[in-house]
C-alpha angles and dihedrals in degrees: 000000000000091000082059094049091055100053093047092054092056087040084059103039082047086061097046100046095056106077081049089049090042091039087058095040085055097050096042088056094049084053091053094038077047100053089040090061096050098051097047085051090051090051092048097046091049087042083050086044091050095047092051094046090048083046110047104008102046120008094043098050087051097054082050097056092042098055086044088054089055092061095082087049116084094185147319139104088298082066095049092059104038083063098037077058087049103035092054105032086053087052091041097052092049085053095052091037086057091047088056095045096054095045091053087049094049103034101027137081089231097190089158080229094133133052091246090063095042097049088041093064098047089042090057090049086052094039093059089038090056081044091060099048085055094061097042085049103147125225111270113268097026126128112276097017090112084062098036084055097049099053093041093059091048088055095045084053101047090050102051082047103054084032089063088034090048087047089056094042090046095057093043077058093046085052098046087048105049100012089227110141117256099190104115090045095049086049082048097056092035088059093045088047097043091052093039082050086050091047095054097048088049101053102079093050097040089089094052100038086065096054100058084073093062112078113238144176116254116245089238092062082058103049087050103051087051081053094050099042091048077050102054086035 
C-alpha cells in the first residue's frame, strides 16, 4: 500500500511538474530562434552597409577619376583604358547598389521613417537613370552630345553626393539599430572621401605643376625676337 502511495505521489508531482519543463523549453528555443535571427539581421545590415560603401564610396569615385584623368589623352591605348576603369566600376556599383537595394526590400522593415530609406530610394531611381545615359552615350561630335554631356556629369554628381551623404546616414541608422558605436567607421570614410576629394582637385594642376620645375622661355622673349628678325628683314 504504501509502495502504491509513493508512486502515485511522483506520478502526480510528474504531472505537475511538465507544463512548468515544456513552458521553459519553450522559452529557451525562442531565445535561440531569437538570437539566430539577430544575428542573421546584423550580418545582413552590415552585408547591405558593405555593398553601398564599395558602391558609392568607393567604386563610384574610382570610375570618376578615371574618366577626369582621360581628359589630357587624346588617344592611344592610355585612353582606351582609362574608359574601359570608368566604363566597368560604374556598371559594377549599380550592380552592388542594386544588390543592396533588393536586399533592403526583401529583408528590411522599410517604413521610409528615416532620412537613409527615403534618400535610398530616390538614390537607386537616379543610379539606374546615370546608368542610361551611359549607355545612350552618342559618338563625339555628334549632334546633341554637348547636352547629352552635360546631363550625364549632373547625374554623376548628384549621385556621388546622395551616395556620401546615404553612407553617413546609413551608419547614424547602424548605430540607432544596434546601438554599436560607428565612429571609427564614420573617421574611416571621412578620411577616403577627403583624399579622393584631393586627387580629383589636383588633377587638373598636377600637369602644370610639373612644369614650373623645367626652365622655359617666356612667351614674351619670343614674341620679341620675331619682332626684332621681321624688323632686320
Amino acid at each position: 500500500m504504501q509502495v502504491l502511495a509513493g508512486k502515485l505521489v511522483s506520478f502526480t508531482m510528474f504531472i505537475l511538474l511538465v507544463p512548468s519543463l515544456v513552458s521553459s523549453i519553450d522559452e529557451d528555443n525562442n531565445d535561440n530562434i531569437k538570437k539566430v535571427i539577430s544575428h542573421k539581421l546584423m550580418f545582413e545590415i552590415t552585408l547591405h552597409g558593405f555593398l553601398l560603401w564599395a558602391s558609392m564610396g568607393f567604386l563610384m569615385p574610382i570610375g570618376i577619376l578615371a574618366i577626369r584623368m582621360s581628359n589630357g589623352e587624346e588617344c592611344g591605348r592610355k585612353l582606351q583604358i582609362l574608359f574601359y576603369v570608368h566604363a566597368v566600376s560604374q556598371i559594377l556599383s549599380v550592380l552592388l547598389a542594386t544588390t543592396g537595394a533588393i536586399m533592403s526590400i526583401k529583408n528590411f522593415n522599410n517604413s521610409f521613417s528615416n532620412h537613409h530609406q527615403r534618400l535610398g530610394v530616390a538614390l537607386y531611381g537616379i543610379i539606374w537613370l546615370q546608368a542610361l545615359t551611359g549607355v545612350l552615350r552618342p559618338w563625339r561630335g555628334c549632334k546633341g552630345r554637348t547636352v547629352w554631356f552635360f546631363a550625364h556629369w549632373l547625374l554623376g554628381t548628384t549621385v556621388c553626393v546622395l551616395g556620401v551623404i546615404s553612407i553617413y546616414t546609413g551608419l547614424g541608422a547602424y548605430y540607432d539599430k544596434t546601438s554599436k558605436s560607428t565612429k571609427l567607421w564614420t573617421i574611416a570614410f571621412t578620411v577616403e572621401i577627403t583624399v579622393i576629394v584631393l586627387i580629383y582637385l589636383f588633377q587638373d594642376k598636377w600637369v602644370h605643376i610639373q612644369n614650373q620645375g623645367v626652365p622655359v622661355r617666356p612667351s614674351e622673349e619670343h614674341s620679341s625676337i620675331g619682332n626684332e628678325k621681321g624688323t632686320d628683314k
